[in-house]
C-alpha positions in Angstrom: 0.8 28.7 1.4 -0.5 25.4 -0.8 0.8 22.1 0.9 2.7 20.3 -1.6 1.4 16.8 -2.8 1.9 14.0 -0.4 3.8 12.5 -3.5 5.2 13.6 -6.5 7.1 11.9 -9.1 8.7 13.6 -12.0 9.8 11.8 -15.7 10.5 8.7 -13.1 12.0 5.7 -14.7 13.1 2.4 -13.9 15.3 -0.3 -15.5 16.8 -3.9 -13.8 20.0 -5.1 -15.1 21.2 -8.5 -15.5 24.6 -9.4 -16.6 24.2 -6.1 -18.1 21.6 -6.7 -20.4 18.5 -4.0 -19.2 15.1 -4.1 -18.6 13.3 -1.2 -18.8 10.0 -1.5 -16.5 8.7 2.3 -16.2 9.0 5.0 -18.4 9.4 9.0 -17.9 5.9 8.7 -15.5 5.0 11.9 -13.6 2.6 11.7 -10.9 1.3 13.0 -8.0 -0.8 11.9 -4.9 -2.5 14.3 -2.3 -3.2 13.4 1.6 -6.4 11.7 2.0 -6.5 10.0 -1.4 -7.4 6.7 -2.1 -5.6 5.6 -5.4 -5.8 2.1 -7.2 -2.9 1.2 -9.8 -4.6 -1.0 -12.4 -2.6 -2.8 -15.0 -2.3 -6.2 -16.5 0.5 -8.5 -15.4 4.4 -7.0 -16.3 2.8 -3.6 -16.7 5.0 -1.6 -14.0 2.2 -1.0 -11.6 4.0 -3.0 -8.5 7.3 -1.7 -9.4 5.6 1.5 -9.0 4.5 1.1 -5.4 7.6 -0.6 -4.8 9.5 3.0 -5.8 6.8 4.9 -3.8 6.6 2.9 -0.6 10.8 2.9 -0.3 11.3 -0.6 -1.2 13.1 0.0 -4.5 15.0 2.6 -6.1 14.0 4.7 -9.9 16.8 4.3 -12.3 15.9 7.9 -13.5 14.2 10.3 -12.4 12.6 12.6 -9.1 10.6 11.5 -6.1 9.5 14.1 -3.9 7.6 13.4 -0.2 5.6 15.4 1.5 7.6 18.1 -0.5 11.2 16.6 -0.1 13.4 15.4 -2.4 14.5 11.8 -1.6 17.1 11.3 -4.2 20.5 12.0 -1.5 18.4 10.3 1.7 20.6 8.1 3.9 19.8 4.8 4.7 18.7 5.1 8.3 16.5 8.3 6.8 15.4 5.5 4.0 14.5 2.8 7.4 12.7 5.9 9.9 10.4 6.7 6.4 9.7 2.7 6.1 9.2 2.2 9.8 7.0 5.6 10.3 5.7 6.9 7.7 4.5 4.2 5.0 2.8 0.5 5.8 2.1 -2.8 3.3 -0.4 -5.0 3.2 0.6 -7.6 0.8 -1.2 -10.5 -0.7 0.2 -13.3 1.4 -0.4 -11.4 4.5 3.0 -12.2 5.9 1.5 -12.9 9.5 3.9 -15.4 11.9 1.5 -18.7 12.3 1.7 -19.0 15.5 1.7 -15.7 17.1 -1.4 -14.5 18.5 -3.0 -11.6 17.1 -2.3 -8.6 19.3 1.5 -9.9 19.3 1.2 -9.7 15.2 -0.6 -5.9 15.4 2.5 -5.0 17.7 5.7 -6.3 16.0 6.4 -3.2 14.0 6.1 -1.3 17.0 9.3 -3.1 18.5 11.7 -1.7 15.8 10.9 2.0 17.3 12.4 3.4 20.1 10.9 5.3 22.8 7.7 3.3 22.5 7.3 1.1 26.0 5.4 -2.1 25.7 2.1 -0.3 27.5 1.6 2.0 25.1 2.8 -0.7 22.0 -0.5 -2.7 23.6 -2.4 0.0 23.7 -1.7 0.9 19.9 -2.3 -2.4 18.8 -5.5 -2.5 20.7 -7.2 0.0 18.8 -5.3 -1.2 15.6 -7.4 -4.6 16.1 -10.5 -2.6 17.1 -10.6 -0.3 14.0 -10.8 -3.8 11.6 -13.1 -4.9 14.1 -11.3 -8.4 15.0 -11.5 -7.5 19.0 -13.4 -11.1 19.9 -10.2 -12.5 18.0 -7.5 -10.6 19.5 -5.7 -13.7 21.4 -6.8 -16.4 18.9 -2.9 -17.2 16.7 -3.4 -15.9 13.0 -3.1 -19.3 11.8 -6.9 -19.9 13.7 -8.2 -17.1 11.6 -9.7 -17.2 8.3 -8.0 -15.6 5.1 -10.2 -12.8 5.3 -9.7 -12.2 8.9 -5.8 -12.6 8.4 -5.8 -10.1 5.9 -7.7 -7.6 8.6 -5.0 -8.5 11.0 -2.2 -7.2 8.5 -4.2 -4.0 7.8 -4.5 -3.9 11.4 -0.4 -4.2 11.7 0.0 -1.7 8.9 -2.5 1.0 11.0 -0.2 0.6 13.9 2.7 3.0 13.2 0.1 5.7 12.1 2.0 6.1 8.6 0.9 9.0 6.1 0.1 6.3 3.9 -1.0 2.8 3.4 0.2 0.5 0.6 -1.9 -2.8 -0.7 -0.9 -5.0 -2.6 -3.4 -7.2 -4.5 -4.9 -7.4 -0.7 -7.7 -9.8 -2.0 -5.5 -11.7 -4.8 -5.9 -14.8 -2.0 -9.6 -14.4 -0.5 -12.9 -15.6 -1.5 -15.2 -12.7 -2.7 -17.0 -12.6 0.7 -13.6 -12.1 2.2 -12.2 -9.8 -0.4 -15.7 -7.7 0.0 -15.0 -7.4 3.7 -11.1 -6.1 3.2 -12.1 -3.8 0.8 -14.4 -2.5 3.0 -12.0 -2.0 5.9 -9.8 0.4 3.7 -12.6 2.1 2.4 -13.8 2.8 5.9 -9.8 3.9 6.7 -10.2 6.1 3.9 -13.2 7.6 5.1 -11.1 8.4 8.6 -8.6 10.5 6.7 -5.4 7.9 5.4 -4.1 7.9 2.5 -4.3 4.7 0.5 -2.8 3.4 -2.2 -4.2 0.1 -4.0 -2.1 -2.5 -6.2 -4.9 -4.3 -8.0 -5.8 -6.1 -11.0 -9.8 -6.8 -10.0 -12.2 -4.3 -11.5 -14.2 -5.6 -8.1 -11.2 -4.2 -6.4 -10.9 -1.2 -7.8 -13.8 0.0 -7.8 -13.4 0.8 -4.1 -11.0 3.7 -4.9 -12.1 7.4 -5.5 -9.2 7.9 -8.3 -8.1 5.0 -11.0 -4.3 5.3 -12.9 -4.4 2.8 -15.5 -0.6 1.7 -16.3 0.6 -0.1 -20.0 3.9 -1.2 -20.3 5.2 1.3 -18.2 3.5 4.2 -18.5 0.3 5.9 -16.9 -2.3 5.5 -20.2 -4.9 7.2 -18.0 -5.9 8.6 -15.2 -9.4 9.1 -13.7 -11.5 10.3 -11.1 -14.2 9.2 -12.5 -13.8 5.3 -12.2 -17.3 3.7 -13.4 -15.6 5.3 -16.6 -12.3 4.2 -16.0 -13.2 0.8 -15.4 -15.8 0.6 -18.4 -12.8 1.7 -20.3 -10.2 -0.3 -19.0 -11.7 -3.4 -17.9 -10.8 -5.4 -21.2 -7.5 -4.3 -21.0 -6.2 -6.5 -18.1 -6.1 -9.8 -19.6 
């Protein structure tokens, strides 16, 4: 029997409302992600594309619309089934990196680990151990995260996003505040995550970015305008589009 995608959205929209004046941000989009894939979501600024993640990583709500995943619907999900998906199964890296200054590293890699239960603090040291070692930050593991670089803070949050082992990893413009050097050596660390098996998903605006995916959706005011396997193509296509 075929698995079903890892995410599927049908004629998914979303609206905000303010003193009930409304503000359509997505449109009717249908899409779906398999395991394994690594996705970017391109789009200039106000286009939809982090409301998008927002809907598919749990942290918002469509207005309209189905969200299926891993087959399920997630329409009449509970709030603690909502906060086991968040805490399991999905992990962010954002822009700002949202690291505590002056925590060392290893206690940054472990902190989502303290929300789940069962989980003693060996094995929560031993998870965020190979976290650390996987974005190759080992020789920094007791240094605070406000000793680090931008580029190797931004490593440590992919690092604290690996820990949970989710089904699928969420970024965020992860280079919007890193030098190109910097943004070269994130990019490469989810590329290489990619190539382990997880499933990314990539908020970005940067054709440089992008072009670290295997699969490019191109969102205008709302709705997917394209959607590409092919992204040397995409990109040529696209890449005057995001001013």
């Amino acid at each position: 029997m075929t698995k079903p995608p890892l995410i599927e959205i049908r004629q998914l929209s979303k609206s905000y409302f303010n003193d009930e004046v409304e503000t359509p941000v997505l449109h009717d989009v249908n899409l779906k992600i398999d395991r394994g894939e690594f996705t970017a979501i391109m789009g200039p600024s106000g286009s939809g594309k982090s409301t998008l993640m927002h809907i598919l990583g749990f942290l918002d709500t469509p207005t309209h619309g189905e969200y299926f995943f891993e087959g399920q619907p997630t329409k009449h999900l509970e709030e603690d089934q909502l906060a086991r998906i968040r805490g399991q199964k999905v992990s962010f890296v954002f822009q700002s990196f949202n690291l505590l200054p002056r925590t060392s590293v290893l206690a940054n890699v472990m902190l989502p680990l303290l929300y789940q239960p069962g989980i003693s603090t060996a094995d929560r040291e031993k998870r965020a151990r190979e976290a650390i070692e996987i974005v190759g930050l080992t020789d920094r593991i007791g240094n605070l995260s406000n000793q680090l670089s931008g580029g190797q803070q931004q490593r440590v949050a992919i690092a604290r996003a690996l820990v949970t082992k989710p089904e699928i990893i969420f970024a965020d413009e992860p280079t919007g505040n890193l030098d190109s050097a910097s943004g070269i050596a994130v990019m490469t660390t989810l590329q290489n995550l990619h190539e382990q098996g997880h499933t990314i998903i990539l908020v970005t605006h940067e054709k440089t970015t992008a072009e670290h995916a295997e699969r490019i959706i191109f969102i205008r005011d709302g709705r997917i305008e394209s959607d590409t396997k092919n992204f040397k193509q995409a990109l040529a296509r696209e890449g005057t589009k995001l001013k």
